[in-house]
N, C-alpha and C positions, 0 to 999 in steps of 0.2 A: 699368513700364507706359509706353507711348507716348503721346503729347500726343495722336492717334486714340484712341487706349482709353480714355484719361482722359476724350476726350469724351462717348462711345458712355456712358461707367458716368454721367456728372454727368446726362445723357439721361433714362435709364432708370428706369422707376416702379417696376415689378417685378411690378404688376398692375392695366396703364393700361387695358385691355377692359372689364374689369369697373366699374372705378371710371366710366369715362365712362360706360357703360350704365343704371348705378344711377343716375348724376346727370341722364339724359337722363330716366330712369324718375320718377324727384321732380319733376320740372318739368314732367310731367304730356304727355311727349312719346311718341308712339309709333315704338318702336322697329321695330316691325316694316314700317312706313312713312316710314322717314327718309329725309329729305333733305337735301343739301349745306348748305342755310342751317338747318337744327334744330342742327348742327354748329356754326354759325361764332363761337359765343362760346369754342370749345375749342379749335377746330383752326389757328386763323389765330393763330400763335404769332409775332406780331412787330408793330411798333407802326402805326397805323394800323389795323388788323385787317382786316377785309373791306374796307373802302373803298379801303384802300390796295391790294389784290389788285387790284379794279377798274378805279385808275388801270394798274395794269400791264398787263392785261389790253389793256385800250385802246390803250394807245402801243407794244405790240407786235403791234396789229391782229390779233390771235389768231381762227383759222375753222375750216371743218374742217379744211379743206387743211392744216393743222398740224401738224406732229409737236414736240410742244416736253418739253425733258429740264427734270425740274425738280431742281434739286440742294441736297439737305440738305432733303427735301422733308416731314421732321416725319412728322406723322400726313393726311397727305395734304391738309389744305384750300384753298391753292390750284389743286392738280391737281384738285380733283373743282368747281369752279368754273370753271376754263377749260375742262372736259370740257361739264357741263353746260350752263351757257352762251353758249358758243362754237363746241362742239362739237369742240376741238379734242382730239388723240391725247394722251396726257400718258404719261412714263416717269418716274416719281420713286426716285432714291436717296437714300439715308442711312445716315449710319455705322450708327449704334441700330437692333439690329435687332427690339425691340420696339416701336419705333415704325414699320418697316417692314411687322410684322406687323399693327397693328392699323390702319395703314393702309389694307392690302387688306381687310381684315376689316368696316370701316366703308364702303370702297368698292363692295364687295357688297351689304352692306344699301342703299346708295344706290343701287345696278341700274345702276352705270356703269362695273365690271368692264371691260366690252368695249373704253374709252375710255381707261379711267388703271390701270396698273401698279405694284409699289412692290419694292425688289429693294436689299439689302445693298451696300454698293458706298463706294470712296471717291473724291471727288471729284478727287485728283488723281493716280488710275489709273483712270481711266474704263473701263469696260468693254465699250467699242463702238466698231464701226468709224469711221473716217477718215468726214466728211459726211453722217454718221446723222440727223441733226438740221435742224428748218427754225427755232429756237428755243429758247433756251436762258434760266430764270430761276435768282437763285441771291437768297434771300428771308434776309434775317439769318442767315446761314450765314459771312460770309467775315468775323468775331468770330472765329471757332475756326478759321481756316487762316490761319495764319502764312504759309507759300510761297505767296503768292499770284501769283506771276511763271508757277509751276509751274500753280496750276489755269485761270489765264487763257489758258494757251498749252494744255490738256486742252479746256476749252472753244472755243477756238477749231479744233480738232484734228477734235473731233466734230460742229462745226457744216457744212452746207452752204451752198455758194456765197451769198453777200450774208445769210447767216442773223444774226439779231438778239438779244443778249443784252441780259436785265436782270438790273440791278444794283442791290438796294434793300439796303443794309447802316445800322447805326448804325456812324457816322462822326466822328470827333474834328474839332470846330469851335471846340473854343478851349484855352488850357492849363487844365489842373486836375487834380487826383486821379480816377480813378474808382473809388467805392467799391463793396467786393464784399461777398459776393453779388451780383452781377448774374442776369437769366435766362438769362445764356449762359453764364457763367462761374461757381464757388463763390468763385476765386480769379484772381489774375494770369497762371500758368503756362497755362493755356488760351485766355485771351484777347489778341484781334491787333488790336485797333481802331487804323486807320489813319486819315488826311485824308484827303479827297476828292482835294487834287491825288498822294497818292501813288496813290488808282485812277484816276486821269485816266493817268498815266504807264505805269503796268503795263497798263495794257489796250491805249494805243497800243501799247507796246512788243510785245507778242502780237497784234498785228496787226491790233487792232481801229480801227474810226473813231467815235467820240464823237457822237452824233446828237443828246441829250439832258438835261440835269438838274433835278430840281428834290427842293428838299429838303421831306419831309414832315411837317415840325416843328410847324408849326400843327396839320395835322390829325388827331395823336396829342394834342397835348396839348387840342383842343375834344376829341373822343370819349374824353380819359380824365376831365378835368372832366365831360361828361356823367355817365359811370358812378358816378364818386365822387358824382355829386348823386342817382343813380336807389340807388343804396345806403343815403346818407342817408336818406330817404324809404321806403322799402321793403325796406331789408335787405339783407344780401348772397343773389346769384343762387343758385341750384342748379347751373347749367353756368356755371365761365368758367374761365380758364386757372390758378385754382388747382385744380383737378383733374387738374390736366397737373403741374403742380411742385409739388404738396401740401405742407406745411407751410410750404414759404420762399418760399411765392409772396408773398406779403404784405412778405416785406423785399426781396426781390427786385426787383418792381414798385417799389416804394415810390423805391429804390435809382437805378433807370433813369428815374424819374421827375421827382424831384430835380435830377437831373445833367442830363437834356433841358431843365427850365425855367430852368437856370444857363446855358444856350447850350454848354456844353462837349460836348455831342453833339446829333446829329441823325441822324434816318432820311433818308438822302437816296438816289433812286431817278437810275440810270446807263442810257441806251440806249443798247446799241451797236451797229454792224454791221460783220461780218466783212470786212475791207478784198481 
């Protein structure tokens, strides 16, 4: 099995449709009137959660006039947020193709079909022409690709003239172990976590220009202290992202959690534009 496969199976629920359904159904939400943000304790699978989608959104000035590829795009949540609130095109891939499927599955019940797509695919055999793209997001995704010389030069391939990537990955900011379970990894062999100046370098080297950074360390860790105080108090939720990683969300989280308020990682957010 390929370090791809090995990702697609660590991914995969085996029956994430229904489990999300059921959970949106307890929490007293109507599925037959869903909405992008009735989703966003599930979908927005990476730190920061929705606010951080937000700051992307913004420092990629995303409109209609958009067409932006999202890659390793999960179960769709930031695509159906730049869709609806910006209005912009979204084309999401991912290795998982149960999470491809319940992607569009969720993007239908949200009536934004027309706007955001979701389609099997690997990030560094892109499957679209040369300057397809006015945008490009790759959201905790570049954890599981090692080559990343290869998908920075794929994304720069598919982008057009002066088109603008972000870059929001957890990034190694100091020495230390990281312990696994992680939510990206079970193990070592699939994880790639790099330093920031090693994607400062790969991205100039693929041709990009660096417009941007800033790391989102603080505002993972206020909105996970939030959660952890709304838990104390009230219990744990009905929807959150242990419905997505079912039983090792709990050490998982815990895990990535730990190591961000050690400073040995951070979610740090890259803009770049196609030089």
């Amino acid at each position: 099995m390929d370090t791809e496969q090995q990702v697609a199976k660590h991914y995969t629920h085996g029956a994430l449709e229904n489990a999300i359904l059921t959970a949106l159904k307890a929490a007293g939400i109507d599925i037959d009137k869903l909405t992008p943000a009735d989703l966003s304790a599930v979908d927005e699978f990476h730190l920061g959660w929705r606010a951080a989608t937000m700051e992307i959104a913004k420092d990629l000035h995303l409109s209609r006039a958009t067409h932006v590829l999202d890659l390793g795009s999960g179960i769709g949540g930031p695509a159906r947020y730049f869709a609806e609130s910006h209005g912009a095109r979204v084309t999401g891939i991912d290795l998982t193709q149960e999470f491809v499927d319940v992607a569009n599955a969720l993007t239908k019940r949200c009536r934004l079909s027309d706007l955001a797509a979701f389609r099997q695919a690997s990030a560094l055999a892109l499957p679209f022409p040369d300057n397809t793209f006015d945008a490009a997001t790759l959201i905790h995704v570049g954890m599981n690709i090692e080559d990343k010389a290869k998908l920075f030069a794929e994304v720069h391939r598919v982008l057009g003239p002066h088109g603008r990537f972000a870059v929001y990955d957890v990034m190694r900011t100091a020495q230390g172990d990281l312990p696994y379970p992680m939510p990206w990894a079970a193990t070592p062999l699939t994880s790639f976590v790099r330093t920031p100046d090693d994607y400062r370098q790969l991205l100039t080297k693929a041709g990009f220009k660096l417009e941007g950074e800033v790391s989102r360390r603080d505002l993972a860790l206020t909105l996970w202290h939030e959660t952890r105080r709304r838990i104390a108090e009230h219990g744990p939720p009905k929807l959150g992202l242990h419905v997505l990683m079912g039983e090792a969300a709990k050490e998982r989280l815990g895990n990535v959690m730990t190591t961000l308020e050690r400073g040995i990682i951070a979610p740090v957010e890259m803009i770049a534009q196609k030089a």
